[in-house]
N, C-alpha and C positions, 0 to 999 in steps of 0.2 A: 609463242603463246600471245594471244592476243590482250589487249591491256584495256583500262577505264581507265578515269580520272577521279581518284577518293580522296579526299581533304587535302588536293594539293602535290597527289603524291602519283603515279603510272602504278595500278597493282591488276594483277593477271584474275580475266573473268571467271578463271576457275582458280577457285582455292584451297584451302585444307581443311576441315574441320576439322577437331581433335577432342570432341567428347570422348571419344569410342578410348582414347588414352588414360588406363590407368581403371576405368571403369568395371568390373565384373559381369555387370548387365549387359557389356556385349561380349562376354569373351575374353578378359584379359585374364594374363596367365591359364588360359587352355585353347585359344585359336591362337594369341597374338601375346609378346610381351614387351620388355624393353629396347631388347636388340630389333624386334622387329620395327618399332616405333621410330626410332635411329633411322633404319634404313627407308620407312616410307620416308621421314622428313629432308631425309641427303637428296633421294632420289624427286623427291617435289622440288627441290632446289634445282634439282640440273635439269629438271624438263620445263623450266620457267614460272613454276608457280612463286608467287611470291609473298600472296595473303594468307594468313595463320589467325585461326578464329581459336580461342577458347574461353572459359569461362572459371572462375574461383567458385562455383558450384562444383564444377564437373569433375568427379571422384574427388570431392572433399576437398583438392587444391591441386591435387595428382597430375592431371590434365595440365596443369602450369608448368609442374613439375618436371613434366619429362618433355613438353614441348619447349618448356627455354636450354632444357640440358642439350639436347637434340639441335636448337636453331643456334648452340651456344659459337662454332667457326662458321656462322654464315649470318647473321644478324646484320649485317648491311645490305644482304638481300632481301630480307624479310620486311614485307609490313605486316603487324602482329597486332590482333585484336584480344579484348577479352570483355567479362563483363561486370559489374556491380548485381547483386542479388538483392532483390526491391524490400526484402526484410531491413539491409541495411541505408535506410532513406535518410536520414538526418546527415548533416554536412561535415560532423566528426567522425561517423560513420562510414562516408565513400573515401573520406581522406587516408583513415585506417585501411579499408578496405583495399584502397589502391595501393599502399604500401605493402601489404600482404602480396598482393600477386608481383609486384616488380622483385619481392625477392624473390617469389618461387618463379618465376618467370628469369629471372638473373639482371634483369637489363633495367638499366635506369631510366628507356620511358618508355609507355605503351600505346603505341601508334595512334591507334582508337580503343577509348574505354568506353563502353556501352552500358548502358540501364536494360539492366535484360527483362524485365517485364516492368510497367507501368503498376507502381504500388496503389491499391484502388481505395489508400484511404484518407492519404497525406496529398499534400501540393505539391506540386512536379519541382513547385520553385523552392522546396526545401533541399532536392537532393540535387538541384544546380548550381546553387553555392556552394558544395563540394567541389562538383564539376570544375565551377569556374575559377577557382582556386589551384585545382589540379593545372591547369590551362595556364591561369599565369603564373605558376612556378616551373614551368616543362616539363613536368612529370609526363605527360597525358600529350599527343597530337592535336587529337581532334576528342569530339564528344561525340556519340552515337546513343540510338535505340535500340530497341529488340521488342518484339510484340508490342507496337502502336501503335493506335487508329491514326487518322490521317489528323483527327483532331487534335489527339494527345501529342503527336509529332509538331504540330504548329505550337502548342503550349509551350511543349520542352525547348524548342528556339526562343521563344519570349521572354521563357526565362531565364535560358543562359544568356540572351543579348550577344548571340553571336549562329551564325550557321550552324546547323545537327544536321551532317551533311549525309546519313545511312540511316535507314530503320530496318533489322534485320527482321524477316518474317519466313513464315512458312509459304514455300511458291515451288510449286510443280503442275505438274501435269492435272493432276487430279484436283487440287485445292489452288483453285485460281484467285481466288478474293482478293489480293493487292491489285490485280487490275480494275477493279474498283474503284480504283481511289488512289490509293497509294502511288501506284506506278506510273500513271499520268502525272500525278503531283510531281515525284522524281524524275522525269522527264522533260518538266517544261520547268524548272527548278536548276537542274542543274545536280540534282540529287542522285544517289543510289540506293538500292534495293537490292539487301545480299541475303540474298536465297537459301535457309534452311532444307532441310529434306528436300534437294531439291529432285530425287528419286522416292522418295516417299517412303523415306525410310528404309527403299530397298527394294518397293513393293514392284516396281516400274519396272527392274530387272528382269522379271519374267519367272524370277528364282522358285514362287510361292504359289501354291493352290491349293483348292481345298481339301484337308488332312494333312497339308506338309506349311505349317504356318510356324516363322519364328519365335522364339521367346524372348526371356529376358526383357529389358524395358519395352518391346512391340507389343505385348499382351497387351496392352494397356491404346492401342492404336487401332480404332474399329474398322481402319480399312484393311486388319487381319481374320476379321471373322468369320468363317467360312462361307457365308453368303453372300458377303464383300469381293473374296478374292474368285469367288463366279461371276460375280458383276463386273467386272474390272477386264474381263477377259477380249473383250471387244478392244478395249483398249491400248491390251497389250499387242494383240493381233495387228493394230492399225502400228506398231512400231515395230513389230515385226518384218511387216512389211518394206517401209524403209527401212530398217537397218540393213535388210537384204541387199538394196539397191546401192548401198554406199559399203558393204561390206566390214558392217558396225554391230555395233552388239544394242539391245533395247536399251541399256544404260547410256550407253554412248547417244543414243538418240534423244533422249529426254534430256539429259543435260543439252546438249546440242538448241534443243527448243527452247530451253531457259536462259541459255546465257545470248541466242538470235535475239533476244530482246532490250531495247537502247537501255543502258542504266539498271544494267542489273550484274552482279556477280554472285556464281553460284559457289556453295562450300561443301561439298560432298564429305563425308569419312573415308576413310579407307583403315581396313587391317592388313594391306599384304602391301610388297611394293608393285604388283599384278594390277591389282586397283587403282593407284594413281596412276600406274602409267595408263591404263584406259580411261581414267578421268581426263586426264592432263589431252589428251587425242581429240576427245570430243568438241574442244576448242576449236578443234580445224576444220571438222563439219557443218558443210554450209547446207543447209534444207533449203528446198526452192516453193516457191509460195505454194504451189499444191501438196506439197508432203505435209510443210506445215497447217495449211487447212484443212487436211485429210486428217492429222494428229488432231486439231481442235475441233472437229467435229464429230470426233469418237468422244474426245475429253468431254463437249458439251450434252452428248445421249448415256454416261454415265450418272447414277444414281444410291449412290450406296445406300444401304440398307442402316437407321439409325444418324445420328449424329456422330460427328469427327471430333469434335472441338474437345478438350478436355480441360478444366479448370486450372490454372496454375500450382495448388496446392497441389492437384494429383502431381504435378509434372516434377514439381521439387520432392516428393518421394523416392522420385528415379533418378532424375539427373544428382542428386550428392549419393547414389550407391558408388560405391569403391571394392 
């Protein structure tokens, strides 16, 4: 498995997500449950995965839960993220809050603790004094973001007076916008960019089309709408194509494009251990510059129908369903 450099530390370009743990809104207890959870997280360990993302939103603290029980004989391989929820901004606040997850997590520190969305009503430099607290007592690694502009990522440094060496964001195929900005900035920095939905929720699989569209938290994701996942079809076609040539699957392809990119690590889910082990694969696909221009020139004649973006109020409706 191929590695980066995050706060100091070698962690593999593919990682784990673990919303999908403990959550109902995908599936748990009727596709997926705890024994299966176990078993993706042993089997991400023996195929060199080593970054573990979750968050004290996701299923109510669940997602902590079963991901520190699971990484409980193998935590020295693990680098283990999670995140602060921007309701809880004040500096007794993240301190509480980062106590809560170290115990459902088990472990006495958390690699990188992240500010998972930018609170849009307090100063950043309230809920870094948290931070930087967590820091020098070694609770905490390092300090991370999650959804922030390239502005608010320079704030959040200034005000912890020390490098915020990730901002986790949404980056695929289809929603390129950290190329914007962000992933130049992480690039000539020294920084990283870890890659949410980096299949787009799934969409990039090829799994979905119009009348066969997921539920549960994807209702709420407009590149399921049925005039979406007809627009999108150019673009799965263009990874069909390569995946043909390398004898990969359209997932394996996408991830493949994301993580070809300097300074970036991707975090896919997985419910089966089927799934990581073709996540975990994709790592070793290398695209050669016309497959990859052929992929981005589908990606830039896509146009979905409506806006993508959804408010973070809607989003914390779904991500604490349990």
């Amino acid at each position: 498995m191929r590695s980066i450099t995050l706060a100091g530390r070698e962690v593999s370009v593919i990682g784990l997500g673990a919303w999908q743990f403990g959550s109902t809104s995908w599936g748990w207890d009727r596709e997926f449950g705890a024994r299966e959870a176990k078993a993706i997280v042993e089997r991400a360990v023996e195929l060199g995965i080593t970054f573990f993302d979750t968050a004290e939103v996701y299923a109510g603290g669940a997602s902590e839960r079963i991901l520190g029980a699971a990484l409980r004989e193998h935590r020295d391989q693990a680098f283990v993220a999670s995140k602060v929820w921007p309701t809880h901004p004040l500096r007794p606040q993240v301190l509480a809050a980062a106590v809560g997850s170290l115990a459902r997590l088990q472990m006495e520190r958390i690699d990188l603790y992240q500010v998972h969305w930018p609170n849009p009503l307090l100063p950043i430099s309230w809920t870094m004094a948290g931070m930087r607290d967590l820091l020098d007592a070694g609770r905490i690694g390092a300090v991370g973001v999650s959804n922030f502009s390239l502005g608010q990522w320079r704030r959040a440094e200034a005000a912890l007076g020390a490098v915020v060496p990730s901002n986790q964001v949404r980056y695929n195929l289809l929603q390129r916008a950290p190329e914007r900005g962000l992933l130049p900035f992480a690039q000539e920095q020294g920084r990283v960019i870890i890659a949410y939905s980096p299949l787009a929720q799934g969409l990039l699989s090829g799994r979905y089309a119009p009348g066969h569209a997921p539920g549960g938290v994807r209702r709420l994701n407009r590149l399921f709408t049925p005039e979406n996942l007809h627009r999108v079809r150019p673009v799965l076609d263009a990874l069909g194509a390569v995946a043909k040539a390398h004898a990969a699957t359209r997932a394996q392809i996408a991830l493949a494009w994301v993580v070809a990119k300097p300074g970036v690590v991707a975090i896919p889910g997985a419910k089966s251990v089927e799934q990581v082990e073709q996540n975990a694969a994709a790592a070793g696909i290398e695209l050669s510059s016309g497959e990859a221009a052929a992929l981005e020139e589908a990606s830039r004649a896509f146009r979905p129908a409506g806006p993508l973006r959804s408010a973070w109020p809607m989003a914390r409706r779904w991500l604490s369903v349990s």
